[in-house]
Backbone bond lengths (Angstrom), bond angles and torsions (degrees), N, CA, C in turn:
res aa  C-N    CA-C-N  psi(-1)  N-CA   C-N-CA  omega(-1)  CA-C   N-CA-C  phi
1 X - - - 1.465 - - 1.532 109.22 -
2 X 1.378 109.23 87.37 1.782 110.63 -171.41 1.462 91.22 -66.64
3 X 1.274 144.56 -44.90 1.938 128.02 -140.02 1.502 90.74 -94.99
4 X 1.772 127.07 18.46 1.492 96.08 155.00 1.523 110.60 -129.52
5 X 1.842 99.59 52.32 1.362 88.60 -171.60 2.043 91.81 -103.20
6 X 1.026 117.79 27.07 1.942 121.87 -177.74 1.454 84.51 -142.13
7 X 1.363 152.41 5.70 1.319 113.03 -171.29 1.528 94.02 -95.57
8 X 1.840 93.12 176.98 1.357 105.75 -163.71 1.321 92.30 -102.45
9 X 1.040 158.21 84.43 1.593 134.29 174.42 1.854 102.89 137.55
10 X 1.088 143.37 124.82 1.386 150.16 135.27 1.388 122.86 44.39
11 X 1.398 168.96 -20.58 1.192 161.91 -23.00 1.628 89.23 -120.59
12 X 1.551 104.23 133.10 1.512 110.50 -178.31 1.781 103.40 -54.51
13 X 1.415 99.67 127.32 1.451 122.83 169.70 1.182 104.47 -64.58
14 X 1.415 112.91 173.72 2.068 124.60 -154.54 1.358 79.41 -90.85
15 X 1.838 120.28 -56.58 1.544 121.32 -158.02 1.798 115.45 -61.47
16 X 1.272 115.99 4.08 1.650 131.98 -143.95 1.267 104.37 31.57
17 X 0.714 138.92 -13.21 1.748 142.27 -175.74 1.765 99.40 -17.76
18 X 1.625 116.16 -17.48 1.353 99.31 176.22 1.518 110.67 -139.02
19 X 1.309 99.29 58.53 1.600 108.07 -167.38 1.157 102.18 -83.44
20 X 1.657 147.89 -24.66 1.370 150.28 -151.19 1.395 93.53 -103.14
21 X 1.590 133.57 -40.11 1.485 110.20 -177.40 1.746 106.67 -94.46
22 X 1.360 103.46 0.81 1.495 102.94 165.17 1.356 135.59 -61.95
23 X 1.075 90.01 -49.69 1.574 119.24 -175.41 1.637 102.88 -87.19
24 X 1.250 124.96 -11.21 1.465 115.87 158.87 1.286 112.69 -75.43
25 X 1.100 132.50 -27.47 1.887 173.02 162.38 1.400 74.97 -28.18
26 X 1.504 105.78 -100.04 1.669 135.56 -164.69 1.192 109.99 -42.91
27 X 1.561 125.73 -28.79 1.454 120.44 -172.83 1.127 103.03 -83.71
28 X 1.439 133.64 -48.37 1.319 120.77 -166.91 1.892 112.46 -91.88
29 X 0.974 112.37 -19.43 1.684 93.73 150.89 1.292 123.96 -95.67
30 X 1.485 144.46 15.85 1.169 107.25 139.38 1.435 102.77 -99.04
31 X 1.390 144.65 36.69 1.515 122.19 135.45 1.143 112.41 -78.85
32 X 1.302 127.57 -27.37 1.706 124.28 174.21 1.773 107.50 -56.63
33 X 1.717 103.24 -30.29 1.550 83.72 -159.91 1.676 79.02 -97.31
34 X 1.299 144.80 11.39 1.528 125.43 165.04 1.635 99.43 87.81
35 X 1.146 128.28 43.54 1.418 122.08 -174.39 1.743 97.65 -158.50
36 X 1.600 130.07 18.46 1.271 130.60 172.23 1.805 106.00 -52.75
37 X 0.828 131.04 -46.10 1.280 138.19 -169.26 1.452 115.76 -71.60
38 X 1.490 111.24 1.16 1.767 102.58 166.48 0.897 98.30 -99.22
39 X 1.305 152.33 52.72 1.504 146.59 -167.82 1.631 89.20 -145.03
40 X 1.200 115.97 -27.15 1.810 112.90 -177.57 1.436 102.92 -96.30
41 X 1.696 101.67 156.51 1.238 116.38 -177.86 1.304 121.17 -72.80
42 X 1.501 122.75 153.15 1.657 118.27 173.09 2.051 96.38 66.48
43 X 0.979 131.44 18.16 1.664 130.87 176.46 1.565 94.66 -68.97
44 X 1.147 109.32 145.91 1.174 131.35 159.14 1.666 116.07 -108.33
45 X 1.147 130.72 47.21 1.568 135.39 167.05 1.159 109.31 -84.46
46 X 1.439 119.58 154.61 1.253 128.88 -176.36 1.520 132.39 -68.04
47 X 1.351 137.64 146.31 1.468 119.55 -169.29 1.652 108.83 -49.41
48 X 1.205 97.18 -30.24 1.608 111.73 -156.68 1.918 106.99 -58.96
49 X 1.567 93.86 -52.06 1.891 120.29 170.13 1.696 95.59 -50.86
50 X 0.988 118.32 -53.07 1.806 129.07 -151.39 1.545 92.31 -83.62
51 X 1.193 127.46 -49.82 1.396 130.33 -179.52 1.810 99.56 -44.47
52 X 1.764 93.03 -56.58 1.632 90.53 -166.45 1.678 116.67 -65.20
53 X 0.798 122.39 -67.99 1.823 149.56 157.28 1.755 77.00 -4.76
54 X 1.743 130.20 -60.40 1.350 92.91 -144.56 1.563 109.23 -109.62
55 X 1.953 96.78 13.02 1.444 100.34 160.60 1.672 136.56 -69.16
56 X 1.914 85.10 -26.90 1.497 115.36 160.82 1.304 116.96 -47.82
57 X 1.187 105.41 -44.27 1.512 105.00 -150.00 1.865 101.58 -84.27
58 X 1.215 96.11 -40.01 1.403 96.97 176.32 1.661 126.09 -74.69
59 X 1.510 107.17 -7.58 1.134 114.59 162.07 1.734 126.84 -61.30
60 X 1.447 96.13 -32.89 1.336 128.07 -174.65 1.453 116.95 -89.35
61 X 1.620 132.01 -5.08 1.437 125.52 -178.69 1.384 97.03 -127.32
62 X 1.288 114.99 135.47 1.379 132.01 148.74 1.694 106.94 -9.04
63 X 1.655 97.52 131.77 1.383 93.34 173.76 1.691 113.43 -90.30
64 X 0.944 115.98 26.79 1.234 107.50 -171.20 1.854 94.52 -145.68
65 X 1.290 106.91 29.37 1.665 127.15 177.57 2.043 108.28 -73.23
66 X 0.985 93.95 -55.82 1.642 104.56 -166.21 1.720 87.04 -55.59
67 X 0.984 126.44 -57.75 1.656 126.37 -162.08 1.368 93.64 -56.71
68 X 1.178 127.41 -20.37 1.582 103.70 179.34 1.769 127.56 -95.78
69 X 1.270 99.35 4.84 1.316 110.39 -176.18 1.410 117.36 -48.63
70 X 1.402 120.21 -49.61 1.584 149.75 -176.65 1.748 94.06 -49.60
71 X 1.467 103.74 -58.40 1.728 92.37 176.66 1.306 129.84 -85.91
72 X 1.539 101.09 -7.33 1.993 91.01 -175.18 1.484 98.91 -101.74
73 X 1.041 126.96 -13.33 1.471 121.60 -168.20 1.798 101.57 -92.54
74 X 1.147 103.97 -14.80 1.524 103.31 174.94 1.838 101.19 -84.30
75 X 1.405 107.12 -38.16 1.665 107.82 174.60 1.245 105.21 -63.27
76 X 1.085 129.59 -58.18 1.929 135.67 -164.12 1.496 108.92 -56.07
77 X 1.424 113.85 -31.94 1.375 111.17 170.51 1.644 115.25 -87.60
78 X 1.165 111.16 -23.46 1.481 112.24 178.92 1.709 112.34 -63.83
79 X 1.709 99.56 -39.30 1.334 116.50 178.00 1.732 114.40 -62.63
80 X 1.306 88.90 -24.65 2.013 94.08 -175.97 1.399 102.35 -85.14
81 X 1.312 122.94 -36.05 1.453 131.68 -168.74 1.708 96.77 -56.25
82 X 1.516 122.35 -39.51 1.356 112.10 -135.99 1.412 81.13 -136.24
83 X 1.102 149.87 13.36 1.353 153.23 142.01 1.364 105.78 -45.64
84 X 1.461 120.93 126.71 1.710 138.05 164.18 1.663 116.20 -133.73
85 X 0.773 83.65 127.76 1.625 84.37 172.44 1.911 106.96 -75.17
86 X 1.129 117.91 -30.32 1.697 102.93 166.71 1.475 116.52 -62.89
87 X 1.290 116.64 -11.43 1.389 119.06 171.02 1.296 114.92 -72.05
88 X 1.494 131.39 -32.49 1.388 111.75 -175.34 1.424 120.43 -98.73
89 X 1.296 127.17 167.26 1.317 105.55 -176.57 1.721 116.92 -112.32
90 X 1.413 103.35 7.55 1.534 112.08 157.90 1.392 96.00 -141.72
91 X 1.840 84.91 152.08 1.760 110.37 174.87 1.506 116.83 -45.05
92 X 1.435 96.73 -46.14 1.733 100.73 -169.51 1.489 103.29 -74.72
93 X 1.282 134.52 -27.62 1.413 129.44 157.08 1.732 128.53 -35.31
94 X 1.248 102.89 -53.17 1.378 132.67 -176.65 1.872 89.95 -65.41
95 X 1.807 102.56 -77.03 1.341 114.75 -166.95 2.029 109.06 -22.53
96 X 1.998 93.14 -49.47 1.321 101.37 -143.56 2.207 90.69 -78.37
97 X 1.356 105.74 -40.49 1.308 89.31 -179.88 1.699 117.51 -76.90
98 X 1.137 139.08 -29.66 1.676 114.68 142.69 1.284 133.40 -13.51
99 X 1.646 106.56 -57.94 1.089 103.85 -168.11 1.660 103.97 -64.40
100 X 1.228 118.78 -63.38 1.338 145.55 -161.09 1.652 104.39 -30.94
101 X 1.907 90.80 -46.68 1.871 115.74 174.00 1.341 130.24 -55.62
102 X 1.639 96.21 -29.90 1.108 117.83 -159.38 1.889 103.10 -94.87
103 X 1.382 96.02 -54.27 1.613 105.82 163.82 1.577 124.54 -40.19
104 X 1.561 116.68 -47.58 1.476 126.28 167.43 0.962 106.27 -45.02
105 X 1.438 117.88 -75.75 1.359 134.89 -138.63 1.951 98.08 -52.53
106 X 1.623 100.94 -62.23 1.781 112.12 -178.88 1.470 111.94 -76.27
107 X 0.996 123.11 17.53 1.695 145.63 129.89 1.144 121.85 -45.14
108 X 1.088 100.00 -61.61 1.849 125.17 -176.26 1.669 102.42 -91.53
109 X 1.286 128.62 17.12 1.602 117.01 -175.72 1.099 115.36 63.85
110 X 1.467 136.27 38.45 1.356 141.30 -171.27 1.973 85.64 -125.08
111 X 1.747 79.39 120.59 1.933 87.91 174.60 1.545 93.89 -100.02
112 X 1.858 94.46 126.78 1.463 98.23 -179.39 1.644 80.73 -136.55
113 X 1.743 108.69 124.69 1.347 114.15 173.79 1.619 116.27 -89.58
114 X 1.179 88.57 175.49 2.320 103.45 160.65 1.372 92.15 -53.40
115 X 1.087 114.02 -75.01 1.735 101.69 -159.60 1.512 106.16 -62.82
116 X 0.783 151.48 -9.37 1.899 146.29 141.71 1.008 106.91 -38.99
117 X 1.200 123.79 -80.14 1.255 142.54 -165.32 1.794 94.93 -50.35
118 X 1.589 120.60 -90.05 1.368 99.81 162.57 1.590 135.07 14.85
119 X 2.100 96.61 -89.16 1.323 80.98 -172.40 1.778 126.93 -93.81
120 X 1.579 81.81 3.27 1.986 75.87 157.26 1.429 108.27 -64.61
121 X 1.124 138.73 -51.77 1.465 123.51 176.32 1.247 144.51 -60.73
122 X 1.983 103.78 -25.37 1.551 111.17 169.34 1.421 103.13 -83.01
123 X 1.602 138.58 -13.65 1.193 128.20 -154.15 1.913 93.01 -98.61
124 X 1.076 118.98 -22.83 1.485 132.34 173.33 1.698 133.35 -115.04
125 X 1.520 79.64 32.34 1.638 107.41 163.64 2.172 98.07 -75.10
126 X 1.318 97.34 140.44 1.845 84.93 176.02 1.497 106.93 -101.10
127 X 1.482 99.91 143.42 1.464 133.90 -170.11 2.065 106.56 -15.91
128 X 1.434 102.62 -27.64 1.371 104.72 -157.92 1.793 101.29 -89.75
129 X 1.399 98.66 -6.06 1.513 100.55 163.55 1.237 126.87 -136.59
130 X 1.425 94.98 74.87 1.522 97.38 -166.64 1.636 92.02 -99.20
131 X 0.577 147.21 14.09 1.603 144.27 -179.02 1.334 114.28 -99.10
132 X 1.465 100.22 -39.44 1.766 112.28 179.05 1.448 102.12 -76.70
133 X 1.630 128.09 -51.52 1.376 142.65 169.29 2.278 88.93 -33.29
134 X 1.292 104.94 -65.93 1.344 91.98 -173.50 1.603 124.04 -58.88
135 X 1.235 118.28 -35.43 1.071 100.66 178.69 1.687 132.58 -92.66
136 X 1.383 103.60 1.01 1.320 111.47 177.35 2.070 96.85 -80.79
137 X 1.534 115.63 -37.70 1.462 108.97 159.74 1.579 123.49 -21.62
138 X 1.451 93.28 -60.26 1.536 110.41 -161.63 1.500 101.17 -69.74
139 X 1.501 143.90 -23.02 1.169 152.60 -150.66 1.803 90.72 -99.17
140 X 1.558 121.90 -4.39 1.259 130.01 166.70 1.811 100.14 32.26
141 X 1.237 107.40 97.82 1.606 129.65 -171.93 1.709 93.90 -97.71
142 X 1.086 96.12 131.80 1.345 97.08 162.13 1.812 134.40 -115.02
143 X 1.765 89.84 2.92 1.745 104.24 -176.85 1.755 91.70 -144.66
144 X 1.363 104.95 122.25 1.974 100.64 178.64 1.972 98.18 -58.30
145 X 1.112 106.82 -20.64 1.955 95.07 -176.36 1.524 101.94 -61.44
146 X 1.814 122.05 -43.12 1.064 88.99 140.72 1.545 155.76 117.92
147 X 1.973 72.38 175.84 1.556 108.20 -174.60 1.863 91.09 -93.45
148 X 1.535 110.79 -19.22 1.337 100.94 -155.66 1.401 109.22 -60.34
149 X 2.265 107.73 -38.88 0.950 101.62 178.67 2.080 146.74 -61.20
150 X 1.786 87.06 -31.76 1.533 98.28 152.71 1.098 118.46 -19.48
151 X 1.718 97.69 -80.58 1.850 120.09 -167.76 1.469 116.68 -26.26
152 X 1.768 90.99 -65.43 2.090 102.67 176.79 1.253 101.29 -56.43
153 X 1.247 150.90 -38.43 1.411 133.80 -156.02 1.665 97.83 -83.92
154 X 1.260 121.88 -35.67 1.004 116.78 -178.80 1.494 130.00 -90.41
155 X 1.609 99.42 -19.08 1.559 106.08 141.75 1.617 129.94 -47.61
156 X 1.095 98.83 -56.10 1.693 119.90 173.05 1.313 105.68 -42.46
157 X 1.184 135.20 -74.57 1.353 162.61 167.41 1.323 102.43 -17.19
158 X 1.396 115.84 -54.02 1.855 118.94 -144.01 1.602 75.08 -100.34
159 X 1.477 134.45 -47.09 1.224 121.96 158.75 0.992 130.62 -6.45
160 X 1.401 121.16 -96.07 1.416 138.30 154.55 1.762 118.34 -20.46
161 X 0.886 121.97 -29.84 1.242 131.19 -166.94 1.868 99.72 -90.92
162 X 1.772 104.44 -56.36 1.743 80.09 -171.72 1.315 98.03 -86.41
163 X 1.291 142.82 3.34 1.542 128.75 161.52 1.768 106.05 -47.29
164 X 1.221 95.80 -34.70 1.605 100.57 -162.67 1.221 93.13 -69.30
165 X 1.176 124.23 -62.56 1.618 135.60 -158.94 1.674 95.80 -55.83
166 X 1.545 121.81 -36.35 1.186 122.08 -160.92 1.868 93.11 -63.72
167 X 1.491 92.32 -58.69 1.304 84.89 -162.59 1.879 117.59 -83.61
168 X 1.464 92.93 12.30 1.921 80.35 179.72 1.579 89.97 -164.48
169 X 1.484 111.67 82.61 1.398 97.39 179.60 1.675 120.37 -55.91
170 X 1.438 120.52 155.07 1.442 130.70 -161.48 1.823 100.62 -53.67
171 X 1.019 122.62 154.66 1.474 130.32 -158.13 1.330 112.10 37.74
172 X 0.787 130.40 -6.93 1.946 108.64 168.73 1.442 120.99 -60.20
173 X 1.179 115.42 178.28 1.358 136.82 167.16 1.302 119.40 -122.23
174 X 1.240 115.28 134.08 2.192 122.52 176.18 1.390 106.78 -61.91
175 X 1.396 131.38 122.10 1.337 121.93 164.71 1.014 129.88 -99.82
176 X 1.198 117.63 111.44 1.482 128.04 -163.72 1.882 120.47 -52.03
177 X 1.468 116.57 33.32 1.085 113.22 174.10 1.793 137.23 -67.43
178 X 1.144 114.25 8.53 1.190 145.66 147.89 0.993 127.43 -51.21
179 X 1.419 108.81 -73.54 1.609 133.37 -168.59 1.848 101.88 -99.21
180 X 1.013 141.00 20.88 1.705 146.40 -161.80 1.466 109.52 -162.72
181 X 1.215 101.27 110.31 1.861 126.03 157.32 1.612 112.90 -95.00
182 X 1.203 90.10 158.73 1.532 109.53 171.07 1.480 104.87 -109.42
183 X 1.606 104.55 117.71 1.526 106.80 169.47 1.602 121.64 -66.50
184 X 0.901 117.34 126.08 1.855 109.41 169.62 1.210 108.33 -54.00
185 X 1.557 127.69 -50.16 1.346 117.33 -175.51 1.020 140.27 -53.53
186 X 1.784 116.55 -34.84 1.353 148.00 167.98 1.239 108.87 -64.54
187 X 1.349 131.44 -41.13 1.497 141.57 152.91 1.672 104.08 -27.66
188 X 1.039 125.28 -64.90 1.183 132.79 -146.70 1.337 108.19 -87.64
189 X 1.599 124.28 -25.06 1.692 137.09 168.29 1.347 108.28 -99.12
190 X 1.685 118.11 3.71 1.272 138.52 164.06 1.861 99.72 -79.11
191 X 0.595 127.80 -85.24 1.028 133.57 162.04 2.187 126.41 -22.90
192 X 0.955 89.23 -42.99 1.905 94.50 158.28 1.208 110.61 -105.79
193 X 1.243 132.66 1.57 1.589 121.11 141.21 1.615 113.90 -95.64
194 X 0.800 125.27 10.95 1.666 115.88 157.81 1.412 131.50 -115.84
195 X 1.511 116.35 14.81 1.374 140.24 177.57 1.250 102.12 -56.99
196 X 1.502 129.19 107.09 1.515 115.88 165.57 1.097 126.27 129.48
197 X 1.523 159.11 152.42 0.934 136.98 177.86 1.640 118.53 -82.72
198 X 1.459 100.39 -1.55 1.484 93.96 -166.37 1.779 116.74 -71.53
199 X 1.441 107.88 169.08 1.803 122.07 -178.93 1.287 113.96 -70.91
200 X 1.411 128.29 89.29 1.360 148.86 165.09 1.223 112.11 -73.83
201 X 1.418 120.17 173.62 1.498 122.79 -147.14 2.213 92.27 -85.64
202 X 1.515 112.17 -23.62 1.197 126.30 -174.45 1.167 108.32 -112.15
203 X 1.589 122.69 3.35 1.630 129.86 156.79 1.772 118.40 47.46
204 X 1.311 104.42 151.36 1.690 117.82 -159.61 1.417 130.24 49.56
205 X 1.528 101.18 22.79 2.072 114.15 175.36 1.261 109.82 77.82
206 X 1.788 121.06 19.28 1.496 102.74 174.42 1.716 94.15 -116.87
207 X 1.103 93.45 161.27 1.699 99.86 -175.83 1.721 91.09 -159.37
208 X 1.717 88.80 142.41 1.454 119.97 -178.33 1.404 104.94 -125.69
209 X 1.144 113.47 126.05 1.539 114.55 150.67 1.717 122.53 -119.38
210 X 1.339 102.46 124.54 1.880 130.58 -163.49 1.525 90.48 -103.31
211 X 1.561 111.54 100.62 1.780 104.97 145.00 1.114 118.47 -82.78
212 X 1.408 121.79 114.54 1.546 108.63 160.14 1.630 138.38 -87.00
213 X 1.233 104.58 116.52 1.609 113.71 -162.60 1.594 101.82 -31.80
């Protein structure tokens, strides 16, 4: 691979497997070299800027990159097809492979907008939250970053919540078995105070005695 024996930075791999810190790569030197803006759509920069920007760029990808287009762009869409957000089990999981999907795809000249992105995620909310799926709709998002932040807060939230449940399901009480012995002695005047059927202060003839350390 002679064109990455001067570059400054990583040269995009065939697998892209490292297209997201690449392209952070690419963004911030060509603002150093004053030519960030041939990289956006509808730009009006000069051939001269655009010439340079894409001598850069090719300095920077695998020479043997273009041949792989035919197979990853058939994966990147397969990956979008079958992408759910009930599939992952954190937001930033979900968040990070979107993006990753999303990055390929307009790699390859595939226009994938905010509102895509969107309703791939409200449309693969699972069945058991469809209420929340509705009302984050109604909150009419216009960038998934965001909806992303919602998500974590409400990740966080539901977090917090079955920790709780874990550790104290709803109406229970903590039992102090930790901090509480049973005296033997009390056992034993436990026992001549529960003789009988009669109404004791611990009622129906059973009696406990709890020291607490």
């Amino acid at each position: 691979m002679a064109n990455i024996a001067k570059i400054e930075f990583p040269a995009l791999n065939i697998t892209g497997e490292n297209y997201m810190p690449w392209t952070a790569h690419v963004k911030r030197h060509l603002k150093s070299m004053g030519v960030l803006e041939t990289i956006t759509e509808w730009n009006e920069c000069s051939d001269q800027d655009k010439a340079k920007a894409d001598v850069f760029l090719h300095k920077h990808i695998d020479e043997i990159f273009d041949n792989q287009r035919e197979v990853l762009l058939p994966t990147a869409r397969d990956e979008w097809n079958n992408l759910r957000f009930q599939d992952l089990k954190k937001v930033n999981e979900y968040t990070s492979a979107l993006y990753r999907i999303c990055s390929t795809l307009r790699f390859y000249g595939q226009t994938v907008t905010e509102e895509d992105m969107l309703e791939k995620t409200f449309s693969t909310f699972h069945a058991s939250n469809i209420n929340l799926q509705q009302q984050y709709r109604l909150q009419k998002f216009q960038r998934y970053s965001d909806l992303n932040s919602f998500l974590l807060i409400a990740e966080k939230n539901n977090e917090l919540l079955m920790k709780n449940h874990q550790a104290r399901p709803t109406g229970s009480l903590a039992i102090p078995e930790a901090n509480a012995v049973i005296n033997d002695d009390t056992k034993d005047s436990g026992r001549k105070w529960g003789r009988g059927r009669g109404r004791g202060h611990f009622g129906n003839g059973r009696n406990y005695s709890i020291v607490t350390l």
